[in-house]
C-alpha positions in Angstrom: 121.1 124.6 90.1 121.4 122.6 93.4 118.8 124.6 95.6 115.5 123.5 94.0 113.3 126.3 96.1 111.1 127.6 93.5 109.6 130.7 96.0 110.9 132.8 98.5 108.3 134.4 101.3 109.7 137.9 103.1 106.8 139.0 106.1 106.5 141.6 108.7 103.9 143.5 110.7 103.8 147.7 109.9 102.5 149.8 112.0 100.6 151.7 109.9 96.8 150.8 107.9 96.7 148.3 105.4 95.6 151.2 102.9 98.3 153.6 103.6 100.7 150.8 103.0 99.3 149.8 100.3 99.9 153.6 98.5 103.4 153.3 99.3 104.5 150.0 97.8 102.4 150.4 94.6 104.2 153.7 94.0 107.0 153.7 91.6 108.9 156.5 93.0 109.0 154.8 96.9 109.2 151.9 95.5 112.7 152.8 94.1 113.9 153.8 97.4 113.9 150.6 99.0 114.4 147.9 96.1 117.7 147.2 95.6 118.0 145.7 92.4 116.0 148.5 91.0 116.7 151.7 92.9 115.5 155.2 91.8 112.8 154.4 89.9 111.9 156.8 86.5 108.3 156.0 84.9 108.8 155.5 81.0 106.6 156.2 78.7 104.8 153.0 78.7 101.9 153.7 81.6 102.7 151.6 85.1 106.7 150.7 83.7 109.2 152.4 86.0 113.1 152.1 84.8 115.9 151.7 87.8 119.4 150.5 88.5 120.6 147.5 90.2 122.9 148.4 92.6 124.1 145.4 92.5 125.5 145.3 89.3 124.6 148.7 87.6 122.1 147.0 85.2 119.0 148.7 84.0 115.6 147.0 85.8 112.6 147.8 84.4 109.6 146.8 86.5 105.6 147.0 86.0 103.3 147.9 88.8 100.6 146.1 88.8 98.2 146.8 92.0 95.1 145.3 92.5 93.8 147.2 96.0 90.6 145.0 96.1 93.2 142.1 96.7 95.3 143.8 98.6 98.2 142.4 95.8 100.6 144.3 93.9 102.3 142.2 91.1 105.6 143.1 90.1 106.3 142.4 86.3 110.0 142.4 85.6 112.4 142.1 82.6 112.1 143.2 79.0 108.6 143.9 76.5 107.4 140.7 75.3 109.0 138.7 78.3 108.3 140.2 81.7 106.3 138.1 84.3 105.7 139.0 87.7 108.3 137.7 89.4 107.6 139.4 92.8 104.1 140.2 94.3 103.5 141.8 97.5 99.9 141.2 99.8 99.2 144.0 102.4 96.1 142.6 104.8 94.7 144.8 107.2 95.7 144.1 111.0 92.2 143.6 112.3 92.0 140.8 110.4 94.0 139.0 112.2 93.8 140.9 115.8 95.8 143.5 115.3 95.3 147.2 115.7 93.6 149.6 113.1 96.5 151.5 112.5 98.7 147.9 111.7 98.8 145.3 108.9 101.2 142.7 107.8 103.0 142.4 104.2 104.3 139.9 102.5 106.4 139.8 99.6 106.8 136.5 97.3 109.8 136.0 95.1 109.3 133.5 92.1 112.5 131.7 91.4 113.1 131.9 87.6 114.9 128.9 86.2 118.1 131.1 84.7 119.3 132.0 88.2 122.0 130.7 89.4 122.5 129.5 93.1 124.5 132.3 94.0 122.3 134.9 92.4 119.1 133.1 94.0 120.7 133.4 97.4 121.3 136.9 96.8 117.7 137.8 95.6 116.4 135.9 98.8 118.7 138.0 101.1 118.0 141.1 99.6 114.0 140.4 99.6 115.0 139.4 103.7 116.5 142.9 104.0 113.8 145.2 101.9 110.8 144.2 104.0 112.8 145.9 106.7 113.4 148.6 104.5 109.7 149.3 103.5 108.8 148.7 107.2 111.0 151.6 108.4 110.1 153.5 105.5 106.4 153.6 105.5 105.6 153.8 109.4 108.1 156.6 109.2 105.9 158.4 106.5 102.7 157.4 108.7 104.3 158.6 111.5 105.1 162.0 109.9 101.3 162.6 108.5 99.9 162.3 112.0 
């Protein structure tokens, strides 16, 4: 491992309130519309554990939803029972807080670096994450968008 960068950080504005946002990326099924390494997201029959594919690679993802809307966080738990830790979070904060309309907020999505990946496959998780912001952004304000 030559790149020693333990955390990635993806941002971006959406035009749309913090608390529809909010719905959106703590829902399994949207969720799997946008994530790459774990697209079309199932629920399982353990509550808040969604199964997907990679499209990367074809491999099974599992991922637990963990939001906490009085934080504004949703903690993404991911690998197999007994050893998945939330490798990816996402904050949603309302626009006014930081002079911005209403109808806006910003979202920010942290990647935790886990000390099996490769450079190659950390570069790839960190482009990806770069790319799915833009992909929830488009997603969501679309969906705001349409409900006006």
């Amino acid at each position: 491992m030559t790149d020693l960068t333990p955390a990635h950080l993806a941002a971006t504005r959406i035009d749309a309130p913090a608390a529809f946002a909010f719905a959106h990326l703590s829902d399994g099924r949207r969720l799997g519309r946008w994530t790459l390494g774990s697209m079309d997201l199932a629920p399982t029959d353990e509550p808040a554990l969604w199964r997907g594919q990679s499209l990367f690679d074809g491999s099974e993802a599992l991922v637990e939803i963990r939001p906490e809307p009085r934080l504004g966080l949703i903690d993404f738990h991911l690998g197999p029972a007994g050893a998945r830790v939330p490798r990816v979070s996402i904050r949603v904060t309302p626009g006014p807080d930081w002079g911005l309309p209403e109808t806006s907020c910003l979202a920010a999505m942290t990647t935790w670096r886990a000390g099996w990946m490769d450079d190659a496959r950390w570069m790839r998780t960190v482009k990806s994450h770069e790319l799915e912001v833009l992909l929830f952004r488009a997603q969501i304000e679309t969906d705001w968008k349409a409900a006006q």
